[in-house]
N, C-alpha and C positions, 0 to 999 in steps of 0.2 A: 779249241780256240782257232780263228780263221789266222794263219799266217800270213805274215807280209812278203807277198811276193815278188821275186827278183823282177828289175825291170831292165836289168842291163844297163852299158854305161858307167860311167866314174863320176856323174855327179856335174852340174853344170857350171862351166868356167867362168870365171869373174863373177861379178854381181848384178844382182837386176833389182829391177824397179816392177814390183807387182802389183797388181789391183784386184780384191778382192771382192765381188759383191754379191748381196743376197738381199733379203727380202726386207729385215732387220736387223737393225745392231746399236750397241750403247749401253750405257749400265745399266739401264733397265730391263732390257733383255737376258736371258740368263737360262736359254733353252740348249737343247743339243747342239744343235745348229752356231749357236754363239761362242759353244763351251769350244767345237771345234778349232774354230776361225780364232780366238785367243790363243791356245794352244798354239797354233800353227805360224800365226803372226808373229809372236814372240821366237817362238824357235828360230824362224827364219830371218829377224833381227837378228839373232847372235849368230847368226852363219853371215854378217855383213848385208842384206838383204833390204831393199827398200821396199816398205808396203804399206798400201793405203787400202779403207776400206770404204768402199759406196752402197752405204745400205740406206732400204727404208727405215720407217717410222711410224707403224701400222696406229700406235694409240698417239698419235701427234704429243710426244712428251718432249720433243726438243722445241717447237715451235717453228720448225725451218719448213720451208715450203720450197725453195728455190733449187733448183739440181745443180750438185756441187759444194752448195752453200759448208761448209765447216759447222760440225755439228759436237763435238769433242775434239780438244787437239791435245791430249797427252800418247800414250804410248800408242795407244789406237786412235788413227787419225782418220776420221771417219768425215766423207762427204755424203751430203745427204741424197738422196735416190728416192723423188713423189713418185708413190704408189699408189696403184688403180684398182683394187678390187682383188677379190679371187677370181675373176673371170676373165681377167688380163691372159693375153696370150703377146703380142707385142709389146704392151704397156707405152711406153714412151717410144716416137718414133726414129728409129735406127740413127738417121740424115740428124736427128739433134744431140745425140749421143755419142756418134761418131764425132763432132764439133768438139766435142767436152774432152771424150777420152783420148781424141789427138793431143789437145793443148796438154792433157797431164801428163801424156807420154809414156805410157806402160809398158813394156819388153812383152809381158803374159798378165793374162785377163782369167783369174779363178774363178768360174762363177760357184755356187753353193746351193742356193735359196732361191728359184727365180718366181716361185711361190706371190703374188702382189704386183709384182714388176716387171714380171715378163721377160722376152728373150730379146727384149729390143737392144743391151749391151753385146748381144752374141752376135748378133746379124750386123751391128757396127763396127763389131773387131771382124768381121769377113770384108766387110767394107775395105779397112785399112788395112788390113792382112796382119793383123797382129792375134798371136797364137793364144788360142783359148782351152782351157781345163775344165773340166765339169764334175764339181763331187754331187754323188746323189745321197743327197740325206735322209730324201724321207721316197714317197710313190707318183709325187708331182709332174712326173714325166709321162703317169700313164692313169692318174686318178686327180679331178680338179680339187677334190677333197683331201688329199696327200694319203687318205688310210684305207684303200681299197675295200670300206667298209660301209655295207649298205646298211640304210636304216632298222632292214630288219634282226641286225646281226652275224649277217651273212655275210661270206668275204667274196667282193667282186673279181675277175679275174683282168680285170684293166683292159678290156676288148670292146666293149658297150657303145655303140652309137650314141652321137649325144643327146639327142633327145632323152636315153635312157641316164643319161648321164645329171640332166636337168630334172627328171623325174624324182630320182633318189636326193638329189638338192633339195626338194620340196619336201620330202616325209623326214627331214633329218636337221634341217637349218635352226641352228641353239635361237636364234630370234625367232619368237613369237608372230610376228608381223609375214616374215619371207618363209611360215612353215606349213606346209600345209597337211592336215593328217591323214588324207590319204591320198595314192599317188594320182596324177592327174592322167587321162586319157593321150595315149601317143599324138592321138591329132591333137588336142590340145597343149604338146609340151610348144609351142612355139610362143602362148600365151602367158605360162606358166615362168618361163625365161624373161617376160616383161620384167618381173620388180627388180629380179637383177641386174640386168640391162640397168636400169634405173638409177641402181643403186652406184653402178661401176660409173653412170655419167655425171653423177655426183661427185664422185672421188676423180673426177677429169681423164676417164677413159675415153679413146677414139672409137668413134664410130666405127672407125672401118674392126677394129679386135669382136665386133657382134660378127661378120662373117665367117672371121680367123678361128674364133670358137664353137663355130660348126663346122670345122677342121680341122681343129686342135688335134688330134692324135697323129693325122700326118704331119702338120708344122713341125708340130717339136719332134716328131718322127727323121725330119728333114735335118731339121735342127741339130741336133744329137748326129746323126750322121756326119753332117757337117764341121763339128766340133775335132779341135786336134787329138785330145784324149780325154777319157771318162774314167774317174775314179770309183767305184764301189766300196764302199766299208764292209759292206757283208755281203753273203752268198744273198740272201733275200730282195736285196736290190738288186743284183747281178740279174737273178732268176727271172723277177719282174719287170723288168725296164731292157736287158741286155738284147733279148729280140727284138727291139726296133733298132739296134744296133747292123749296119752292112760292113761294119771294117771290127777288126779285130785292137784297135787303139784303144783297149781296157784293161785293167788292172785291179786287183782287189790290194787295196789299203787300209787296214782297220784302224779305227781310231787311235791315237797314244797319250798318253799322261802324261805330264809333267812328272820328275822324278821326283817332287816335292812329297807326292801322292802314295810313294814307296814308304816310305822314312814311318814310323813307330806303328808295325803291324799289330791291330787288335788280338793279344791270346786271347782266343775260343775258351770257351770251358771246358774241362775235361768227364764232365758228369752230367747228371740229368738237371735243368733247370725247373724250377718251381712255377704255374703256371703265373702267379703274381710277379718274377720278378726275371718274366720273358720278353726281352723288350723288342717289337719289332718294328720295321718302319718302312715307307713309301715314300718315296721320292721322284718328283715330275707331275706335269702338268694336270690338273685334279678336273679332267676330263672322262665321260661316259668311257672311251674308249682305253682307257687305261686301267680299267675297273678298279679302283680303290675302294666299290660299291663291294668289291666281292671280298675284299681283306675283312671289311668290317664284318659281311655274312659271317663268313668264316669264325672268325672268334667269337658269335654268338654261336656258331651250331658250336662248338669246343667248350662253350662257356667259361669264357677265358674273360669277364668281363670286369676285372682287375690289372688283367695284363696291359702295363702301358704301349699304348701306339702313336706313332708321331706319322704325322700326314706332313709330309713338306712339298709345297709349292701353289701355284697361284689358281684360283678359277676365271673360266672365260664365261662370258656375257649367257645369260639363260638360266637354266632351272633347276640346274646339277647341284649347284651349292646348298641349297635348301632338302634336294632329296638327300644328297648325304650328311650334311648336319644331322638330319632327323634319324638318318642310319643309327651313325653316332650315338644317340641317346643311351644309356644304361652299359656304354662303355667307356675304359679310359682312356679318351684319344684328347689327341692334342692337334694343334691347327700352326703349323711352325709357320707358313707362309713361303715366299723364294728367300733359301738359303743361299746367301750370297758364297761362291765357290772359294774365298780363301777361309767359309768356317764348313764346310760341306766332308772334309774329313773328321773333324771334332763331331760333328753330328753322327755320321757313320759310324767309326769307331764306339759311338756311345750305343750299339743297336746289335744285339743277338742274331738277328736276320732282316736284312731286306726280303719285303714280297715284291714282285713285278707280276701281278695278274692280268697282262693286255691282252685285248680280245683283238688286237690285231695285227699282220706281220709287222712286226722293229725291225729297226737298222742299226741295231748292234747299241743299244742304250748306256749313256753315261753312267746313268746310276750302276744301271750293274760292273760297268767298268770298275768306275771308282769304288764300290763295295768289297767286290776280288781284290784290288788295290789294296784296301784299306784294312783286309785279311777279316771280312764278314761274307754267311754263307748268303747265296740270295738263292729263294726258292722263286719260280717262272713258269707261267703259263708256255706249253709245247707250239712255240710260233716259231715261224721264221725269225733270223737277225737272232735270236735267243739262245736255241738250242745247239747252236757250235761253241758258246760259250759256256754255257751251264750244261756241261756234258752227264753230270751224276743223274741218271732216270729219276732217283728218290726225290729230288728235290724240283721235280718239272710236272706238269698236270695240265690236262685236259684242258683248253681256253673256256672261261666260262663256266669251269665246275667249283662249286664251293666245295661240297666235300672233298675234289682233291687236292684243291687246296688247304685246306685244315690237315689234310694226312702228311702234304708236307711241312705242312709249322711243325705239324707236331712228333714227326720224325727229327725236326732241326731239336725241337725242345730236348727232346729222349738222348739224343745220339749225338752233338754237339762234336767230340771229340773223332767221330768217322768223318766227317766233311771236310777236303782238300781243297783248299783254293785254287780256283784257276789261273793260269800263268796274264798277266795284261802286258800289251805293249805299252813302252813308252813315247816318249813323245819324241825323241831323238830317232827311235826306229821310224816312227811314222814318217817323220822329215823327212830323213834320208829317202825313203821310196817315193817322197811326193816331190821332191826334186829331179831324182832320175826320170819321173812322170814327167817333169817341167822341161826334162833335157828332150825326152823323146818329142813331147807338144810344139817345142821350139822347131827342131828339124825336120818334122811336116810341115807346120805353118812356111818355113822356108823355104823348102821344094815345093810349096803350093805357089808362093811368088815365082820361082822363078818356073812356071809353067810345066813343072815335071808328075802333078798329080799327085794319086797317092802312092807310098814305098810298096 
């Protein structure tokens, strides 16, 4: 397990007034990114804390278009934040966002997500000198796709000129329309970038974000520099994103749980389980890149095709749903859909093993959090973000391989009673560091006013 590490400090005096923003958020949201920013809003309520959040809207289900507009006003008080694309590198321009988050008056600016919306709220808080945090959640700092994962399987190392950057855009885009199936020629990536271009000035992206994004890796490169301090959840973030780092204002903070999540741990079985009544499950987005394709492999080479499987969570726009429905066939799976998070321990609890077969580096995943939580083994494809958590070899394999996959269901099946949960943070530890983060952010941001640079 990645430790929370000390950040120095006693914690910051009196109360603030935070803003949180990301790319989306609301109840219908319900990804990692969201599970965080809950977690942490609420904690930071009960330590006295005022906090608002400015997130997009990516499937327009509030109806709000207008920046700021009030989008939910219960515990999460969300202002809404129009988003431009994945191709956004500014998104909205600084000079109007600096307008907005003057009037709301924020002490620190968390950003999360900038994934949609760009860094135009970061370069606004430099603007007015108000101190900014940066978690990294996912690879968005050094991949426009978030999952440093090329079409053909292969893991990018986040260094790629953009053109090459737009090429892999095109062998891989879930739409039909913007995919092309094979890559196009260097000289023609600038053409190849049209539909995008297109698509971003539809969703009311600036012109000027088309030159930004054939600079993206130094903007946000700048950006990131810029910033008072950068949180990591896990070493795999660190790893990928931390060299475009020139100051040492970072901190690995791993996710935390709510204590709720502690409370009536799952006993394991102490024996061999029968393969009919193994119950395992997946949970998170029922995307290519999270292989839920290779779970279902899997318990056909096992011929486990009794064994009930529950798939929870939602699919995105394209072809995926249909390939794995047909996976599906001639086994017993179930299609749970997004498990909303106050029944996501009942679910868990109800499941013999979590699998996480991602074929590409994680940043420390919920599911698996909340599964160790919830005292179920989870077997994991050997990625970054993963394998500090799921320390047991036996229950980790090769990304991509069905058979080692099955070798670990079927070590979980035999063996039930050798598998030691891993220890999870909660969410009180998480706070606590992401505050002392909030003490150190604050007293750069304020020797940056008053002309003294960096400590």
């Amino acid at each position: 397990m990645v430790p929370v590490e000390p950040v120095g400090g006693d914690g910051v005096a009196g109360t603030m007034k935070i803003l949180c923003v990301t790319k989306q958020f609301g109840r219908s949201y319900q990804q990692g990114t969201e599970r965080y920013i809950r977690t942490l809003t609420h904690c930071l309520r009960g330590r006295g804390h005022e906090v608002a959040v400015l997130g997009g809207d990516p499937l327009a289900l509030s109806g709000r278009t207008t920046l700021g507009d009030v989008v939910e006003d219960d515990e999460d008080k969300i202002h809404h934040y129009p988003i431009r694309g994945w191709m956004a590198v500014m998104g909205l321009p600084a000079r109007r966002l600096a307008t907005w988050i003057a009037d709301h008056g924020p002490d620190l600016v968390h950003v999360t997500n900038p994934a949609h919306v760009g860094i135009g709220a970061m370069a606004a808080c430099r603007r007015l000198g108000i101190a900014v945090v940066v978690t990294t959640m996912d690879f968005w700092w050094v991949c426009p796709k978030s999952t440093l994962l090329r079409a053909d399987g292969s893991l990018c190392d986040g260094t790629p000129p953009w053109h090459e950057c737009i090429r892999c855009a095109c062998e891989s885009h879930a739409r039909a329309r913007l995919n092309f199936p094979v890559r196009p020629p260097r000289v023609l990536a600038p053409l190849a970038m049209a539909p995008y271009v297109v698509q971003g000035f539809l969703r009311g992206m600036s012109p000027g974000d088309v030159p930004r994004w054939v600079r993206r890796r130094t903007l946000l490169s700048e950006c990131l520099d810029a910033t008072d301090h950068v949180i990591f959840p896990s070493r795999a973030t660190r790893d990928a994103i931390g060299a475009q780092l020139g100051h040492d204002r970072w901190r690995l903070v791993p996710y935390g749980l709510h204590e709720t999540w502690f409370e009536r741990p799952r006993t394991p079985a102490s024996a061999l389980i029968p393969p009919e009544d193994f119950r395992i499950g997946f949970a998170g987005a029922l995307l290519p890149h999270k292989g839920p394709h290779l779970l279902l492999e899997a318990a056909k080479q096992l011929g486990w095709h009794r064994s009930p499987i529950a798939l929870a969570g939602g699919f995105a726009p394209g072809g995926y749903e249909t390939t794995l429905r047909r996976a599906a066939e001639g086994l017993n799976v179930t299609f749970e859909g997004w498990i909303p998070s106050p029944r996501m321990p009942e679910f868990l609890r109800g499941l013999d093993v979590l699998a996480l077969p991602s074929l590409w580096p994680e940043n420390l995943p919920f599911s698996m959090l909340e599964a160790h939580a919830a005292g179920v083994p989870v077997v994991a494809a050997d990625v970054a973000g993963v394998s500090d958590q799921v320390t047991d070899a036996r229950l980790r394999f090769e990304p991509g391989s069905v058979e080692g996959l099955a070798a670990a269901l079927e070590f979980v099946r035999q063996s039930p009673g050798e598998i030691a949960t891993p220890t999870v943070h909660t969410a009180g530890e998480m706070t606590d560091a992401t505050l002392a983060v909030y003490e150190q952010a604050l007293a750069h941001a304020a020797g940056g006013r008053r002309g003294k640079g960096d400590p």
